[in-house]
N, C-alpha and C positions, 0 to 999 in steps of 0.2 A: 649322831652315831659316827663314827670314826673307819674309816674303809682300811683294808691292811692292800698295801699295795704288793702284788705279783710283783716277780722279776722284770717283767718287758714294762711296767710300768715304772720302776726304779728309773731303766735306761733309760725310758723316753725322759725324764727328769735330768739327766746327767750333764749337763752343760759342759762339762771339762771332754765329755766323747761325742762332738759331734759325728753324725754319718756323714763318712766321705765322699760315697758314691751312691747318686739315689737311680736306680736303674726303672728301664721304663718299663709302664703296664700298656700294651698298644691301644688296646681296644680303650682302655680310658682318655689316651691321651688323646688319640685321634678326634672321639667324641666333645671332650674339653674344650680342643680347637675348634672343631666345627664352630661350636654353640658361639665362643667366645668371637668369632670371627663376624658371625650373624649380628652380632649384640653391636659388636664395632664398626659394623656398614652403613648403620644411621646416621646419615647427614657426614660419612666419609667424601673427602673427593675422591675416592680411587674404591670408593660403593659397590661397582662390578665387578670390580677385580676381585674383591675380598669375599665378596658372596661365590664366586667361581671357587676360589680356596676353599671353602666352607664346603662347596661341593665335592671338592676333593677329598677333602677330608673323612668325608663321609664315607665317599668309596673306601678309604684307605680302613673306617674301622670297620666295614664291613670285611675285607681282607684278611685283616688283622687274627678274624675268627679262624678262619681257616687254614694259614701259612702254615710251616712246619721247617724249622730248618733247623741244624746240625751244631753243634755245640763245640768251640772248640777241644782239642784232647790235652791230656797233663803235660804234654812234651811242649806245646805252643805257650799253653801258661808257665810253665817252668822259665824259657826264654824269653817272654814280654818279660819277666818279674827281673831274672836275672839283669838285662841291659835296659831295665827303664823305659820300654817303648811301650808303642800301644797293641792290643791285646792283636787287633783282627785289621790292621790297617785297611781303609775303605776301598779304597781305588785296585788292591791288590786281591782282595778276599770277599768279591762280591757272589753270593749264592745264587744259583742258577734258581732258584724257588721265585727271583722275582720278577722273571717273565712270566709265569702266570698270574701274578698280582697286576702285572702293568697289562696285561689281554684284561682282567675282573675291571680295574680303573677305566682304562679304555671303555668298552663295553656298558659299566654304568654312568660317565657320562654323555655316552653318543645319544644313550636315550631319557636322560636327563632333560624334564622340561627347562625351557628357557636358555637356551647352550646358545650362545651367539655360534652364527653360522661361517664366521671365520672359522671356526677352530675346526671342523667337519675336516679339513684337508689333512688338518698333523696326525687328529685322531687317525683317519685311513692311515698315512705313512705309517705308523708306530704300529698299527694292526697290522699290515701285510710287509713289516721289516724282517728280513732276515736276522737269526737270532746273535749271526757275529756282526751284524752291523749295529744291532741293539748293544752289542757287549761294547763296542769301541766307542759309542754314543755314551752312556753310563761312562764309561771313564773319561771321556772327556768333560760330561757332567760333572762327575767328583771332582776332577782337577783343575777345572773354571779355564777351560781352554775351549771355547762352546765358539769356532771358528767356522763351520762348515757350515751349508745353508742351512735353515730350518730348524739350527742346533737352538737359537733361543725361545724359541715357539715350543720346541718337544721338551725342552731340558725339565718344565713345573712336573711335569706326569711322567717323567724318569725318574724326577727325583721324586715322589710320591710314592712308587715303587718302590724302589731305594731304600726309603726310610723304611716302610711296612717288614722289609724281608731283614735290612738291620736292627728294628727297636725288635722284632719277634726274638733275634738270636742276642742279642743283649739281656734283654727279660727272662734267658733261660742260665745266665749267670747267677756266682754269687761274691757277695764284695769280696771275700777273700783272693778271688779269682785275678780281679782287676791290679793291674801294677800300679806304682807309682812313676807319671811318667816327667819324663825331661825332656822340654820344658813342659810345666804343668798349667800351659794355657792352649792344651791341645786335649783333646778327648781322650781319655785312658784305654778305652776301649777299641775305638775306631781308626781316630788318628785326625780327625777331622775339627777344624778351629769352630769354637763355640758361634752360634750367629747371636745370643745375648744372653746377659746373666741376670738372676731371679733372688729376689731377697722372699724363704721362707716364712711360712707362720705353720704354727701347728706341731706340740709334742718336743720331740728330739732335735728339729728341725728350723726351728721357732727364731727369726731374727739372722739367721745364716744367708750365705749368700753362695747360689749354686753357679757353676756356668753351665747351658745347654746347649748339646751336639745338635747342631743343623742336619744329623745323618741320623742318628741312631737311636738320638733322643735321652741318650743316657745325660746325666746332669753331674758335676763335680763339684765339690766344695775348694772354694778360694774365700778368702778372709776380705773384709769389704773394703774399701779405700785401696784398695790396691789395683794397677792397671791391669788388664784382664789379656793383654795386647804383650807386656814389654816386664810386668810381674815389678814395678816402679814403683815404689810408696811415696815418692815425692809429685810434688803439683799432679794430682787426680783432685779434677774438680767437675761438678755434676752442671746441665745446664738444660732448660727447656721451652718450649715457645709460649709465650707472655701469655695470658687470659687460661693457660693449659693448667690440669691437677696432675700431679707431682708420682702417681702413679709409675710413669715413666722418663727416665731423665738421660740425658746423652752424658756417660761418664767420659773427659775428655783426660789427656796425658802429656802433658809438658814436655814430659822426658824423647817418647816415639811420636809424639803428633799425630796419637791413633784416639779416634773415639769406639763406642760401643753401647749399647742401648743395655739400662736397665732399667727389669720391672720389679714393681714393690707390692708384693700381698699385704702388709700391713696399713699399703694407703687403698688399697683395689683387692678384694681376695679372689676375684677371681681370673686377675689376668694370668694370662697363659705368655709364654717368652716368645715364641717365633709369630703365634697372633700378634700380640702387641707392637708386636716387632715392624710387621708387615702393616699394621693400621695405624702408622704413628711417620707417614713416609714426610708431611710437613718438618718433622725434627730431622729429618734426613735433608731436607730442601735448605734448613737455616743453616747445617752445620756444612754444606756444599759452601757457604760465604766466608767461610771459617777457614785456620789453616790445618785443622784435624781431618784428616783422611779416616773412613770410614773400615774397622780393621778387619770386617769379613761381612761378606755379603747374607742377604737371606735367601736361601738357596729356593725359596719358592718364586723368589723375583730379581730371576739373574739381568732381567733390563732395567734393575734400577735408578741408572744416571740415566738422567735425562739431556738433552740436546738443550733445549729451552725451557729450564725449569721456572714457575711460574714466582713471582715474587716473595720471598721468603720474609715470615713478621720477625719481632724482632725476640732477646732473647733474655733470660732472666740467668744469671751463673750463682751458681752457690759457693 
């Protein structure tokens, strides 16, 4: 029997229209990541740390349920569209809604079984911070200026915050909303450089390749082969560590000597960009031996160089 296809089913068939901007659902994503994180902590070396994430994450989609935040108005969209920028730039348009996410995070890690007991000091600082020291903390988070004591201990549950009150006022957008920005290897929305890009599967989406906001979570479409860093079609070449599945490859650039981690649904469906991102820190250690600089951090592991990084194997290039 032959099925007559609806309109939304034509589109998802359209190849010639991909979607440009796939905006976030919080509550899924956060879940996603949890799960995804959990799944990637077996036989990680950095096991701890990524089940800690996982916990966060969790607070964050429990959050998620509850935030409420503000929508920009036609005059802001008018202006993003007009000069190309981004819609809600992060550091400048952070909503006061996410101090109470960052007290709900707080809170359900303090009582959080298994919470290494280091962390018991940030947690209190971050609970009993006044809310303009919170505000100057947040933006130094956003703009990776984490100079002051204690700024890289607080920065994972700022930024956890951060995200829950950004991917909420993202999610109440719609694509027409979003500008097209210049340059377009920044987040349309927020303003903030992708922490890795994600090769779709599924529908409309199928074989695309998104970049995702380390902030807001919102994800953009860029065309593959192309440096994600410096927007270079020449020498982008993919590389990964030996004995590893191909799920994840450090795309590297000739052109700017910038790398950036992609992941692939069609070799893994269920990787997730800033998990993978975060459980793949080995491909971070090989490409330290390299002369590719790493072209934006992951904002849940702003200490990600290491002092004495441990022997790094060796590397397969494509």
């Amino acid at each position: 029997m032959q099925r007559i296809l609806q309109p939304g089913d034509i589109e998802s068939l359209d190849r010639t229209n991909p979607q440009r901007v796939r905006l976030p659902q919080p509550a899924q994503i956060f879940a996603e990541r949890a799960a995804r994180l959990e799944q990637k902590a077996d036989g990680n070396p950095i096991a701890d740390y990524l089940r800690l994430v996982a916990q966060i994450a969790r607070a964050q989609q429990k959050a998620a349920a509850t935030v409420q935040t503000a929508a920009p108005d036609a005059t802001q969209i008018a202006q993003a569209q007009e000069h190309s920028m981004p819609l809600l730039p992060a550091a400048s348009h952070i909503d006061p809604a996410w101090h109470g996410v960052l007290d709900q995070i707080v809170a359900a890690l303090a009582d959080a079984p298994g919470l290494p007991d280091a962390l018991q000091p940030t947690l209190s600082a971050l609970r009993e911070m006044e809310h303009s020291a919170r505000e100057a903390l947040a933006r130094r988070v956003l703009l990776g200026l984490l100079t002051e004591s204690g700024d890289l201990a607080a920065a994972p549950f700022v930024t956890a915050a951060l995200q829950v009150v950004f991917a909420d006022r993202a999610s109440r957008l719609q694509e027409n909303d979003i500008p097209y920005t210049d340059p377009a290897t920044i987040c349309p929305v927020c303003g903030t450089a992708p922490v890795a890009s994600v090769i779709r599967i599924g529908g409309r989406d199928a074989g695309l390749r998104y970049l995702h906001c380390g902030a807001c979570c919102t994800e953009w479409h860029m065309v593959r082969v192309k440096c994600s860093h410096c927007e270079s079609t020449k020498g982008v070449r993919y590389q990964k560590v030996d004995g590893a599945d191909d799920s994840v490859l450090a795309e590297t650039c000739d052109q700017c000597h910038t790398y950036r981690k992609i992941s692939n649904q069609e070799k893994d469906p269920l990787v997730e960009p800033l998990a993978d991102d975060l459980a793949t820190l080995m491909l971070d250690l090989l490409m330290s031996e390299t002369d590719f600089a790493r072209a934006s951090i992951n904002p849940m592991l702003p200490m990600a160089d290491s002092d004495e990084p441990p022997d790094a194997p060796s590397t397969t290039t494509h």
